[in-house]
Backbone as a chain_set.jsonl record, in Angstrom:
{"seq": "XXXXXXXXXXXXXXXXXXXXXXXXXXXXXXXXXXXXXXXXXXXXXXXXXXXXXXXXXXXXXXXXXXXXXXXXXXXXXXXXXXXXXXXXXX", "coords": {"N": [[136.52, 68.974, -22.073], [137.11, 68.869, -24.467], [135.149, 66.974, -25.359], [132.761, 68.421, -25.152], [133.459, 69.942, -27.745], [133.226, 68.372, -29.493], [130.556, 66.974, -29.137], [129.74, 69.166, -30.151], [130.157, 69.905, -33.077], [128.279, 68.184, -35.353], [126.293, 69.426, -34.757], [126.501, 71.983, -35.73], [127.623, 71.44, -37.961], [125.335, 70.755, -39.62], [124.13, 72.896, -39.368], [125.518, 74.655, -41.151], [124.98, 73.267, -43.576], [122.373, 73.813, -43.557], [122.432, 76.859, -43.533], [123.701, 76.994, -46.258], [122.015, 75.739, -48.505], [119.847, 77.21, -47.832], [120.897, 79.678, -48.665], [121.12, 79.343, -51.37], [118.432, 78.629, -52.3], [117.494, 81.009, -52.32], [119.24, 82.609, -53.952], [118.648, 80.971, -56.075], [115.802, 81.724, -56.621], [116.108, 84.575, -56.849], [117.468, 85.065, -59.125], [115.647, 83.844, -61.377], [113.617, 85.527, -60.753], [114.606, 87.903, -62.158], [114.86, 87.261, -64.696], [112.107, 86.522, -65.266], [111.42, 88.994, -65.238], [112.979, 89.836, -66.894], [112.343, 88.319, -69.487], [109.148, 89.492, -69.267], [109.341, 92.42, -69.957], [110.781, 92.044, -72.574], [108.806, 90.599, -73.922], [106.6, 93.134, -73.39], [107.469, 94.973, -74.831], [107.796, 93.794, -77.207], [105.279, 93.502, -77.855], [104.373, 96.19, -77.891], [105.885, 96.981, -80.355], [104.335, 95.722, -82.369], [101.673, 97.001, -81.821], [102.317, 99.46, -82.483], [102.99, 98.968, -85.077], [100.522, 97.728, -86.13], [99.214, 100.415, -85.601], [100.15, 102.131, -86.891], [99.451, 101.315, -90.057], [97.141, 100.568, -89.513], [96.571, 104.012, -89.746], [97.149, 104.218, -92.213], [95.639, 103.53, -93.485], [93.557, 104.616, -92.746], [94.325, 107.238, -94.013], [94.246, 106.26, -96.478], [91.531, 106.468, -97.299], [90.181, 108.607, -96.733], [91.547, 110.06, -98.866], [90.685, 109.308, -101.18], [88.289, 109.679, -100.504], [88.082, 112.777, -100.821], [89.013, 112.822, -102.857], [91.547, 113.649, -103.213], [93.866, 111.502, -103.758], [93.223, 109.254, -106.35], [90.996, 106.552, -106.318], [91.393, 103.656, -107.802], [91.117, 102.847, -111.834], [89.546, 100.574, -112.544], [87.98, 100.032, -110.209], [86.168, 102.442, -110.131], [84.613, 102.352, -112.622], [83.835, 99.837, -112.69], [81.769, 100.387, -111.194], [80.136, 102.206, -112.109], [79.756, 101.727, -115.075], [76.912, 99.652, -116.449], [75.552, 96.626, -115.286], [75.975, 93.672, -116.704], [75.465, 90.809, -116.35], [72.973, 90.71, -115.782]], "CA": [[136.387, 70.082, -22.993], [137.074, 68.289, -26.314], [134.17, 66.177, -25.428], [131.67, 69.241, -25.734], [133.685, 70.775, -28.746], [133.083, 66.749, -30.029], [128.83, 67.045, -29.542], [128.831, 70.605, -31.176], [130.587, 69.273, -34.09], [127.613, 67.794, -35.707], [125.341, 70.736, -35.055], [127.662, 72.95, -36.457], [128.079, 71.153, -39.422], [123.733, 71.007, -39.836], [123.68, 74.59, -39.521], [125.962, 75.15, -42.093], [124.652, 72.674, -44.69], [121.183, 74.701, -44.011], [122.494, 77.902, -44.177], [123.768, 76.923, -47.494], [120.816, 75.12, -49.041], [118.939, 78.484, -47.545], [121.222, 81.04, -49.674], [121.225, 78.791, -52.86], [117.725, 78.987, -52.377], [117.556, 82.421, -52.054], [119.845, 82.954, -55.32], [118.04, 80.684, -57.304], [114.513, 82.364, -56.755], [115.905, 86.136, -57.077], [117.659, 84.881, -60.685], [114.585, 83.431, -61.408], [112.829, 87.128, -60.985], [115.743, 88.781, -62.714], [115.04, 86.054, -65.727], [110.955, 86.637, -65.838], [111.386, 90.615, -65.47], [113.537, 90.335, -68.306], [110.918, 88.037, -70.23], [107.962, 90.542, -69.456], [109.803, 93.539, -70.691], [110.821, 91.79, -73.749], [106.976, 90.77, -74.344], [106.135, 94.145, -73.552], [108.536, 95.866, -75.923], [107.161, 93.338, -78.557], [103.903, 94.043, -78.058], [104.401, 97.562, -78.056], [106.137, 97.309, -81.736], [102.983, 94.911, -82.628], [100.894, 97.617, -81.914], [102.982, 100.83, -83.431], [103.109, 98.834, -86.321], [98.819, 98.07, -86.433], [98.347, 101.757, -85.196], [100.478, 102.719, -88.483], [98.744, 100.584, -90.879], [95.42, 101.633, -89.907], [96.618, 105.41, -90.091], [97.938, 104.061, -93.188], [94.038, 102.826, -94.188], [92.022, 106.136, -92.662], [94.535, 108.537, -94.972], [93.99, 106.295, -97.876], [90.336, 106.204, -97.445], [90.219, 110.356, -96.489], [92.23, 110.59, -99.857], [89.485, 108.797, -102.226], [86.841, 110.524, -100.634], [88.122, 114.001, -100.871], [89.643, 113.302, -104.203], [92.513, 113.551, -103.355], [94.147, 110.047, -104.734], [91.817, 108.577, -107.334], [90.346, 105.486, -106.455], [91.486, 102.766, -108.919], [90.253, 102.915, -112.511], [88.711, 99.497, -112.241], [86.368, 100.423, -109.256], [85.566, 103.338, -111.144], [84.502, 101.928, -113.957], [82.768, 98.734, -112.283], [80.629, 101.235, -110.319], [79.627, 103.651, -113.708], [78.863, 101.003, -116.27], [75.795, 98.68, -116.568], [76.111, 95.541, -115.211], [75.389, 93.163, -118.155], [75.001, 89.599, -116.21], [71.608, 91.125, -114.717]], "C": [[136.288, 69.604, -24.433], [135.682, 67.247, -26.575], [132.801, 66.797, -26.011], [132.24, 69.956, -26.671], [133.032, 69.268, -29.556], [131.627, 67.212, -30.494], [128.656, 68.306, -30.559], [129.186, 70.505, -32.861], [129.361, 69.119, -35.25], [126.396, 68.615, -35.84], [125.621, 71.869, -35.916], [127.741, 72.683, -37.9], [126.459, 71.11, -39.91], [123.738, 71.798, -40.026], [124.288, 74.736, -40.473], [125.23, 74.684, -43.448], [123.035, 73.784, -44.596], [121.086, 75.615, -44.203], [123.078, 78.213, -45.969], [122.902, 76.797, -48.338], [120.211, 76.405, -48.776], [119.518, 79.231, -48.883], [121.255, 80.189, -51.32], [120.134, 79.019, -53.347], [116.888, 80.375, -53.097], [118.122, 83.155, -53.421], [119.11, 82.711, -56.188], [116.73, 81.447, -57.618], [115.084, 84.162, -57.321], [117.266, 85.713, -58.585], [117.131, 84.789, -61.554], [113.694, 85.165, -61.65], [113.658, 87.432, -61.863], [114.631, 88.077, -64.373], [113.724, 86.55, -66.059], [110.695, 88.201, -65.995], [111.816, 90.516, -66.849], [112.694, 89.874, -69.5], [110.297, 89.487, -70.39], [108.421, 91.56, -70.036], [110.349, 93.197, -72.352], [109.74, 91.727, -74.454], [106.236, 92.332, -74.211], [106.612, 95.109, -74.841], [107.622, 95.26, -77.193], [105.809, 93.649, -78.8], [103.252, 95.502, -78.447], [105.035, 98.119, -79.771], [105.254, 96.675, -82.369], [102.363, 95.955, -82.917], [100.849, 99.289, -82.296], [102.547, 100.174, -84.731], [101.121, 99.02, -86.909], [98.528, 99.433, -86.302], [98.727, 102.245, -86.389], [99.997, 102.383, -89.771], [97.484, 100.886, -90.809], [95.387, 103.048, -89.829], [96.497, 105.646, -91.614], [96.395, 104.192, -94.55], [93.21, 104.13, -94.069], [92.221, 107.139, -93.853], [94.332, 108.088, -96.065], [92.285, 106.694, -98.487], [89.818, 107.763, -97.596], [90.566, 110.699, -97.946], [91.154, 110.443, -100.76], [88.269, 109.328, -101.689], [87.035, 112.226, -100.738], [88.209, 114.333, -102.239], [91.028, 113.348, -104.782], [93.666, 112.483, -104.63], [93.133, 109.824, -105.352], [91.759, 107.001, -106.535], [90.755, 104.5, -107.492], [90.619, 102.355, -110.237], [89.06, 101.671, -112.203], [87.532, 99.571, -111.275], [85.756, 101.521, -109.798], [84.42, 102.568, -112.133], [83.297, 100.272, -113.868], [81.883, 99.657, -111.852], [79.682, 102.036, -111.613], [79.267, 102.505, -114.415], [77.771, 100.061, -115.902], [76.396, 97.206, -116.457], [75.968, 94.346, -116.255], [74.421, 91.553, -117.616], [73.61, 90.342, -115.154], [70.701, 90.533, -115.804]], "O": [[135.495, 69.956, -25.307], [135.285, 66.85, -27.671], [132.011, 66.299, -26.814], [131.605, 71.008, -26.743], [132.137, 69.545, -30.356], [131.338, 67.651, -31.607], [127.81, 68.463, -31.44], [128.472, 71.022, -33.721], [129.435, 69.964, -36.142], [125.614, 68.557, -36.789], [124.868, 72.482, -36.672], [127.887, 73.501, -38.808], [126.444, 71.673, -41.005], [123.288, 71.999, -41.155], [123.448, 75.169, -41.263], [124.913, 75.504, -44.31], [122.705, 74.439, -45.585], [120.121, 75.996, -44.866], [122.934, 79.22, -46.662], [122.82, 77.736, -49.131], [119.958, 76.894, -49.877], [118.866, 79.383, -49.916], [121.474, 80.86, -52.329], [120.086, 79.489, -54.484], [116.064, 80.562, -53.991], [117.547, 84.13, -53.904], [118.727, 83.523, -57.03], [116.531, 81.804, -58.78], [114.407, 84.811, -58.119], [117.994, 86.694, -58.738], [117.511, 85.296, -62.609], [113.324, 85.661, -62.714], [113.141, 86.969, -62.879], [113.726, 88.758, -64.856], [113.74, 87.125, -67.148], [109.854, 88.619, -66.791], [111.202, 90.985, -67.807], [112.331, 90.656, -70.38], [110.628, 90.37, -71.182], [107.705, 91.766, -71.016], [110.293, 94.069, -73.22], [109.503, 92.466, -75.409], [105.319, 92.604, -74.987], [105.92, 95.807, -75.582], [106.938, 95.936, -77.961], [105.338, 94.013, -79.877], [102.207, 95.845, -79.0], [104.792, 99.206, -80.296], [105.277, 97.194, -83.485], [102.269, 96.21, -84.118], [99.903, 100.072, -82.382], [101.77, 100.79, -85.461], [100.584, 99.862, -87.63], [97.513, 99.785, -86.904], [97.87, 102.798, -87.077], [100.145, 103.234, -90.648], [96.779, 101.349, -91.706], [94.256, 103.534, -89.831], [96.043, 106.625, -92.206], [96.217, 104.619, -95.691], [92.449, 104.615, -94.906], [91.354, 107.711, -94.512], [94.171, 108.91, -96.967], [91.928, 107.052, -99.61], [89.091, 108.07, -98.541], [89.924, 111.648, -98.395], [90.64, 111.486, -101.164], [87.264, 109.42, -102.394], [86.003, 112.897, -100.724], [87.841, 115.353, -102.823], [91.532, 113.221, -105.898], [94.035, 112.688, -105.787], [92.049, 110.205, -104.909], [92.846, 106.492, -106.261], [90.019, 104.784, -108.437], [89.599, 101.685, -110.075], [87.94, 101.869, -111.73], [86.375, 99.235, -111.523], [84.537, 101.395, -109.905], [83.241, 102.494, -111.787], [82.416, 99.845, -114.615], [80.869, 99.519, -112.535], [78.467, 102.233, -111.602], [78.062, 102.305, -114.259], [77.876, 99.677, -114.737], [77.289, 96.688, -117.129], [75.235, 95.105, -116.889], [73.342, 91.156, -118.057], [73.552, 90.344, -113.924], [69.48, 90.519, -115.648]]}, "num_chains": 1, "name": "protein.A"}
């Protein structure tokens, strides 16, 4: 009897070392996801305040541009004033 508890010994102890090595496995890869989810949602987030910020800046550009052509805002004397007088170096 102790002879075949003896042989299983050694199998026993294989199986374990591979069910270990398996779940370490197994941890490291689904930490690993956890880890690049959390990446991508960070890159997304950033990208997403990237592109609030450009979408506000060129709102920022249409209403100034809407303003100087309605009248609204003036236009800066200087472009004024280049545009109306005679150019001289002609």
């Amino acid at each position: 009897m102790l002879e075949a508890l003896g042989a299983l010994v050694p199998s026993i102890g294989v199986g374990l070392l591979f069910w270990y090595v398996v779940r370490a496995m197994i941890h490291a890869d689904r930490r690993e996801r956890a880890a690049v989810a959390a990446m991508e949602r960070a890159d997304r987030a950033r990208a997403g305040q990237e592109r609030a910020g450009q979408e506000r800046a060129g709102q920022e550009r249409r209403e100034k541009g809407r303003d100087a052509l309605t009248g609204d805002a003036p236009v800066s004397a200087t472009d004024d004033a280049e545009h109306l007088s005679p150019r001289s170096d002609r």
